[in-house]
VOFITOR-758194 format. One line per 4 residues: number of its first residue (from 1); their letters; for each residue x, y, z of C-alpha. Coordinates in steps of 0.05 Angstrom, whole numbers. Example, Ala and Ser with C-alpha at 12.3 -4.5 7.8 and 13.67 -1.06 7.14 Angstrom:
1> as> 246,-90,156; 273,-21,143
This chain:
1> xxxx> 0,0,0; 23,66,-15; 8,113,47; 36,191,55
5> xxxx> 29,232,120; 16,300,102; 11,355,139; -17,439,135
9> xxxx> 13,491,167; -25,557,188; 11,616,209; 5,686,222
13> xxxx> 51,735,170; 91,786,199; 113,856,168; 191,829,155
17> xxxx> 196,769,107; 250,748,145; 201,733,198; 163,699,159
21> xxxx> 216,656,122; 244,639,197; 177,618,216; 153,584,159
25> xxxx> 229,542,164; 213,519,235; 140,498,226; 162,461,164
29> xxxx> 219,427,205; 163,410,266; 121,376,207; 169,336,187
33> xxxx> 198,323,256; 122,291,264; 133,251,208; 102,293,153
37> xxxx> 117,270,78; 90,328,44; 82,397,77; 32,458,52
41> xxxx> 41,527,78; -12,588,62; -23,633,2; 26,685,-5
45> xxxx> 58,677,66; 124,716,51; 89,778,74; 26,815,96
49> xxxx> -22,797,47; -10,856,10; -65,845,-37; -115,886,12
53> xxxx> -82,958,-18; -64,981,-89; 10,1005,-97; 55,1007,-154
57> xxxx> 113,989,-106; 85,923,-87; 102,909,-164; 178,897,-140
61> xxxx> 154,840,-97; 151,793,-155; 220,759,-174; 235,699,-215
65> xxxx> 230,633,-191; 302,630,-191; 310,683,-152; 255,680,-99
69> xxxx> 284,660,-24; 221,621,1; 240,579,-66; 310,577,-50
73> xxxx> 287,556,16; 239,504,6; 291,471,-48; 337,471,13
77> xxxx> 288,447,67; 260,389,21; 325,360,-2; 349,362,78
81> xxxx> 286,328,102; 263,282,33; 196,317,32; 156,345,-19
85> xxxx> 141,426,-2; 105,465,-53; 121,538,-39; 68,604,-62
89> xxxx> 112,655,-82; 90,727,-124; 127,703,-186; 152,753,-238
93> xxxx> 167,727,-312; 195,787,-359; 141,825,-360; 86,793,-326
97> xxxx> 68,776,-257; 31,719,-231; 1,688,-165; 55,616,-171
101> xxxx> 60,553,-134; 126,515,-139; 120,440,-132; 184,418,-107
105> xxxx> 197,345,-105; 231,311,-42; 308,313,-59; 292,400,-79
109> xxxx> 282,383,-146; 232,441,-176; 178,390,-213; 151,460,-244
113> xxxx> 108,515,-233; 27,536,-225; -1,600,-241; -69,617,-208
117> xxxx> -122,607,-254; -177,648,-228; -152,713,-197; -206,754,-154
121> xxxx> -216,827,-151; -262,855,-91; -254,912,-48; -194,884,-5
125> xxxx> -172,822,-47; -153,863,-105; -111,814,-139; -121,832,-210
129> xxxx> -86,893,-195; -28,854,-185; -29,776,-218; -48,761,-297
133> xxxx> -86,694,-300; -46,641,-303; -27,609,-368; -5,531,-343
137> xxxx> -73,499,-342; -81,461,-284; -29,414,-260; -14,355,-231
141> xxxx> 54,345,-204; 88,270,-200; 129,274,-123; 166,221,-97
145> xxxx> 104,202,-46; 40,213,-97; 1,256,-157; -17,321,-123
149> xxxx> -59,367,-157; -56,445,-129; -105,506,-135; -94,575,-103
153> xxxx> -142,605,-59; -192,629,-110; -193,572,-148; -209,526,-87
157> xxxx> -279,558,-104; -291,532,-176; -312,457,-183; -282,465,-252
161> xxxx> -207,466,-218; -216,398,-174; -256,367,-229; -196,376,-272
165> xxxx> -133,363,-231; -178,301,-210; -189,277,-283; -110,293,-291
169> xxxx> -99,239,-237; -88,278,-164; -95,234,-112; -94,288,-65
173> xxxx> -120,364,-79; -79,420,-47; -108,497,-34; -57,537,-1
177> xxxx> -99,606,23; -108,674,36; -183,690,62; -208,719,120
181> xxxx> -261,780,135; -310,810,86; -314,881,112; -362,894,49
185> xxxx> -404,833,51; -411,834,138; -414,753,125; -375,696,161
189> xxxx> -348,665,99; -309,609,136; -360,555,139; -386,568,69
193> xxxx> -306,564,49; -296,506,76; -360,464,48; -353,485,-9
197> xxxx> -279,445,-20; -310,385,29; -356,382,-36; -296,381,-88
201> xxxx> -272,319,-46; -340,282,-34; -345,289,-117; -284,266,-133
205> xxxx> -268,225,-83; -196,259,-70; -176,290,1; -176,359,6
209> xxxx> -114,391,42; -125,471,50; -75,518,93; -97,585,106
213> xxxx> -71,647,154; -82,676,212; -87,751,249; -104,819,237
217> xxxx> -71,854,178; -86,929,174; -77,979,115; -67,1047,135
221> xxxx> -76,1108,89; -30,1140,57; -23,1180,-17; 7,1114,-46
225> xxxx> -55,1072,-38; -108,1141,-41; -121,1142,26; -148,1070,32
229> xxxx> -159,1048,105; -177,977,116; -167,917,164; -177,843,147
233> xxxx> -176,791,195; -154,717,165; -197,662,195; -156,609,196
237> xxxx> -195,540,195; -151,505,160; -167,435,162; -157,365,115
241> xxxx> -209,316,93; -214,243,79; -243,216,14; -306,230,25
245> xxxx> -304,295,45; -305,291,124; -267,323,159; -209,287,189
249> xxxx> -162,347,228; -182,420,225; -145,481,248; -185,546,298
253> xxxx> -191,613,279; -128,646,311; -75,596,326; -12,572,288
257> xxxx> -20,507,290; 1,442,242; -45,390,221; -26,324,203
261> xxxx> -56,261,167; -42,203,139; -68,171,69; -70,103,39
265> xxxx> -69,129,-33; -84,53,-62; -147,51,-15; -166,117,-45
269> xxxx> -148,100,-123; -197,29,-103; -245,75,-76; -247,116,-147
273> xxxx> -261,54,-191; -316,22,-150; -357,88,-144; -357,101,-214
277> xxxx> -366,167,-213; -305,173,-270; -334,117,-314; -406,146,-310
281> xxxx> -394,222,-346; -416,237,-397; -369,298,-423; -406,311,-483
285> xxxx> -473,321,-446; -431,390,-408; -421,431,-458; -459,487,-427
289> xxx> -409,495,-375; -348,504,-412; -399,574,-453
């Protein structure tokens, strides 16, 4: 049987990305001290999610995947503890900037990159200010311990995105995160958030592995961003599922904490044929989604 312990870290992101990078480095460590295979940090964690404001600085975030330390980082910490560590970063490429994950492979191999598909754009998540939609498609990545398919954040919302990476053979679906508050809406998005990924696993009988942030983050005006004045508090609530859906280990609202499971990813593959959810669709009956 072929069985990986995974595990999702939630953390709180400082104002110095050194902070952040030392952090992430010693949750990542206490993971794998516990035994965790494959490790998934938050959306964006480098730094405040700086997504909230629009400034033209923020632009020189974004660096190359060469070039980007939590990269360089997670190609260290995998290779010193054999486990697979895909790492959000703000990539830049020429010209263009994206929302990336990097799938690296136990060993620090970089399998290759993801570009956010579906980039949002509300009164404080004003990413398409800052990210073009991403041009990979959605991928699966082959790791040392398993297929694992990734979405960011926004995506974890479209059945479209699990639907795929599951068709493209993940046998677990990962949704690193950035969500908290909506000042706008005055609505407790958490539970809605969280069912609405327990459904992607329950149809696709894949687990569901989402990390998300915690704490306050405040935006205070100044001419850069117009004046804008705004708080956001991230929720947390990270949690994992099993194949059903269920949840198996789930995070609180303002804690750092690491969750950890195990999966038997032949159990889960058997699971898939019997159901027969894949050998009952009927592609050519959805056309009206894909208009």
């Amino acid at each position: 049987m072929r069985k990986i312990k995974a595990a999702a870290v939630q953390m709180r992101c400082d104002v110095s990305r050194e902070v952040n990078l030392r952090r992430a480095e010693e949750m990542v460590r206490a993971a794998a001290a516990q035994g965790a295979q494959l490790v998934l940090l938050p959306e964006l964690w480098e730094r405040p999610y700086f997504c909230q404001e629009r400034r033209y600085e923020y632009y020189q975030y974004a660096q190359p995947l060469a070039e980007n330390p939590a990269v360089q980082m997670g190609r260290r910490l995998a290779k010193e503890l054999q486990i697979v560590l895909p790492i959000s970063f703000f990539e830049r490429d020429v010209n263009q900037l994206y929302n990336s994950i990097a799938c690296i492979d136990a060993g620090g191999e970089v399998l290759g990159v993801y570009r956010k598909t579906h980039i949002p754009d509300d009164h404080f998540y004003q990413e398409k200010f800052y990210f073009k939609p991403g041009d990979t498609g959605f991928k699966v990545f082959a790791t040392r311990y398993g297929q694992i398919g990734i979405g960011i954040c926004w995506d974890q919302w479209f059945s479209e995105t699990a639907r795929c990476l599951a068709l493209n053979g993940a046998e677990l679906l990962l949704y690193p995160t950035a969500i908290g508050s909506e000042p706008i809406l005055g609505t407790d998005s958490m539970p809605h958030w969280r069912r609405v990924m327990q459904g992607h696993s329950a149809a696709n009988l894949v687990p569901v592995i989402a990390a998300n942030r915690i704490g306050l983050e405040r935006v205070e005006p100044c001419e850069a961003n117009g004046g804008q004045r705004s708080a956001l508090e991230f929720y947390g609530s990270s949690f994992m599922t099993d194949g059903t859906g269920a949840l198996v280990q789930d995070a609180g609202r303002d804690s750092e904490e690491i969750l950890l499971a195990e999966y038997d990813l032949d159990a889960l593959a058997e699971d898939r044929l019997s159901w027969g959810l894949f050998r009952d669709r009927r592609p050519e009956c959805y056309q009206a989604i894909v208009k």
